[in-house]
N, C-alpha and C positions, 0 to 999 in steps of 0.2 A: 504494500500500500504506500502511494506516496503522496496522496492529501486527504488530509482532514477535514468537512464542511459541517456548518452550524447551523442549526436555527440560534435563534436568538430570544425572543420570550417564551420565559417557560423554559428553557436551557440553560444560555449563560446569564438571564436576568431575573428575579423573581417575579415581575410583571407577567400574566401569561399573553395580555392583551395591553399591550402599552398606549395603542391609539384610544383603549376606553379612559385611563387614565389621564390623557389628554383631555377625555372632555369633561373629567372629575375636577381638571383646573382652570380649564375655562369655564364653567358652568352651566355644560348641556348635555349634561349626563344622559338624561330621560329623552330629548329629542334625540341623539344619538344612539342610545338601544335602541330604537322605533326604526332608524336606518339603515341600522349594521343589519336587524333581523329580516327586514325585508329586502334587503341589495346585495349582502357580504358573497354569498353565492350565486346568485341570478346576474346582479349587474353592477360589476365593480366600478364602471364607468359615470354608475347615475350615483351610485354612494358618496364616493371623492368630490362628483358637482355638489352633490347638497349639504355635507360635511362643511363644503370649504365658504358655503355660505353663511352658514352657521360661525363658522372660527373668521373668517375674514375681518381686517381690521384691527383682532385680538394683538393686546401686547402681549409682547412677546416675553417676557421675564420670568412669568410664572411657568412658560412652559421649557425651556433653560433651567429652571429650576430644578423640574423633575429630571430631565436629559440626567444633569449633578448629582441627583439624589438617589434613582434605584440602586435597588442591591442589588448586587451578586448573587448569583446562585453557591450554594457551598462548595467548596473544594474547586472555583475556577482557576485559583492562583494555581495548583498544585499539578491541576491537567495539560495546562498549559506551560508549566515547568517543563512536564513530562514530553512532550511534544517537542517542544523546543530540542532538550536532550537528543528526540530519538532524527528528529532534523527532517521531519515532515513539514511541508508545506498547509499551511490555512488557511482556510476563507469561511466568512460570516455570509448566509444567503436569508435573508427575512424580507419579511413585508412590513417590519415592524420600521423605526426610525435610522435613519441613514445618519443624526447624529448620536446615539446613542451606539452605535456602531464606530461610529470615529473614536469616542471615549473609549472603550474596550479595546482598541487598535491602539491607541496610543499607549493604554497600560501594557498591554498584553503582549504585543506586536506580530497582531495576524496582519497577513499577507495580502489578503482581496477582502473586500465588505461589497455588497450587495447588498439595498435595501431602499426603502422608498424617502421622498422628502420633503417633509415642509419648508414651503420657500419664506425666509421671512427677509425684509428688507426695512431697515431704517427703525429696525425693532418692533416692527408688526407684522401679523402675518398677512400675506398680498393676496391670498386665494388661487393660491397656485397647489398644485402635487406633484411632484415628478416623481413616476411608479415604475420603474425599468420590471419591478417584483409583481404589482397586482397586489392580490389577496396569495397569491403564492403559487400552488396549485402547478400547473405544466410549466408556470417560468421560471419555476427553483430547476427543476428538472432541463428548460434548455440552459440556465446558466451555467449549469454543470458542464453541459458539451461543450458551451463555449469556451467554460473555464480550462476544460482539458486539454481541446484543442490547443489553445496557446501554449499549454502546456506541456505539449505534446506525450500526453499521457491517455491512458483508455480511462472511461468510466466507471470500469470496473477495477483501476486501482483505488479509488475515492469509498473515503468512510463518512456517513452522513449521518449526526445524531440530530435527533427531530422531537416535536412530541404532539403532533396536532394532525388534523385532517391532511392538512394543504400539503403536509411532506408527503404524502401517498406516493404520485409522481416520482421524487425527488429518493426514495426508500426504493422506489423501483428501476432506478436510472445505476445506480452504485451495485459495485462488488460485495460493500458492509454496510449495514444500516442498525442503527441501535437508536430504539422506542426508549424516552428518557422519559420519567414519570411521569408517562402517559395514558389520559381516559381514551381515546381513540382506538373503539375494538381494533376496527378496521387498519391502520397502522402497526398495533400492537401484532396482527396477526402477519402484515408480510414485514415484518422485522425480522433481521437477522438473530438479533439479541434483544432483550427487554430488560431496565432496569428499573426495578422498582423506589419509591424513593427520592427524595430530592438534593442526597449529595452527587454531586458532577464526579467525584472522586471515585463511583464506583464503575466508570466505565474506564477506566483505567485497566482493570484487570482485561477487559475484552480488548483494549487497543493492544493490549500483551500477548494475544493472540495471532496476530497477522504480520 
């Protein structure tokens, strides 16, 4: 194996949903579940438009805030020791925050991040998205090919931990896939490995494997 791929909420962050947490500090929680339930699957494209009319205008501080403020999931320092050590390549693929990604990159220092973006300019947000990810689903899965190709490596040396619907694709695109404390039967069941649990430090043993 010679790359490592993430998700990111719910993996390396304790947020499992970071964009609801956005609208916990902007203040539109409630119009926001009413969105995500009816658009997250159906139509990614009309969610982002009515989302970003909702956040539009919003300062921007409070949600910089949060970027600052999640945690970690347990044991990421330790995995990404361990990575390092073994001199495998990384990349972060989420649909979740493309800043919040840059902070984990900066600590951490993975290699590719992949992720969506609030555009904010002059300290508010403009009502822009830039989604290269979507809601995740088959473009975790072509970023992989694209990733490899550059890398000129197969997809099937790539280890993908995940723990949500959207990696299904992304679980079935790889050589190793590992369900990280995941409700997702359906993941759970074409996972290579499953770990139960919310320390990141037990897929360790399985990256010991390959």
């Amino acid at each position: 194996m010679k790359l490592i791929c993430f998700d990111m909420d719910g993996v390396l962050i304790k947020p499992v949903h970071f964009w609801n947490e956005v609208h916990k500090v902007f203040g539109t929680v409630e119009e926001g579940e009413r969105l995500t339930k009816k658009y997250l699957h159906s139509n990614y494209a009309l969610l982002v438009e009515q989302v970003m009319k909702l956040w539009r205008g919003k300062e921007a501080g409070p949600y910089f805030e949060l970027v600052n403020s999640v945690e970690y999931m347990e044991g990421v320092r330790e995995v990404f020791d361990f990575i390092k050590e073994k001199g495998y390549t990384t990349a972060i693929i989420s649909a979740s925050s493309i800043h919040v990604a840059e902070r984990i990159q900066r600590y951490f220092g993975v290699d590719h991040i992949f992720a969506n973006k609030l555009v904010i300019d002059n300290n508010r947000v403009t009502g822009e998205f830039v989604w290269p990810i979507g809601a995740g689903n088959h473009k975790k899965a072509e970023i992989i090919r694209k990733l490899c190709a550059e890398l000129r490596i197969s997809s099937k040396e790539v280890i993908y931990i995940g723990d949500d619907d959207i990696d299904f694709e992304a679980f079935q695109e790889v050589g190793v896939s590992i369900a990280f404390n995941s409700k997702s039967k359906g993941l759970r069941k074409v996972a290579t490995h499953v770990v139960e649990g919310d320390d990141l430090r037990k897929i360790i043993q399985y990256l010991r494997m390959v």
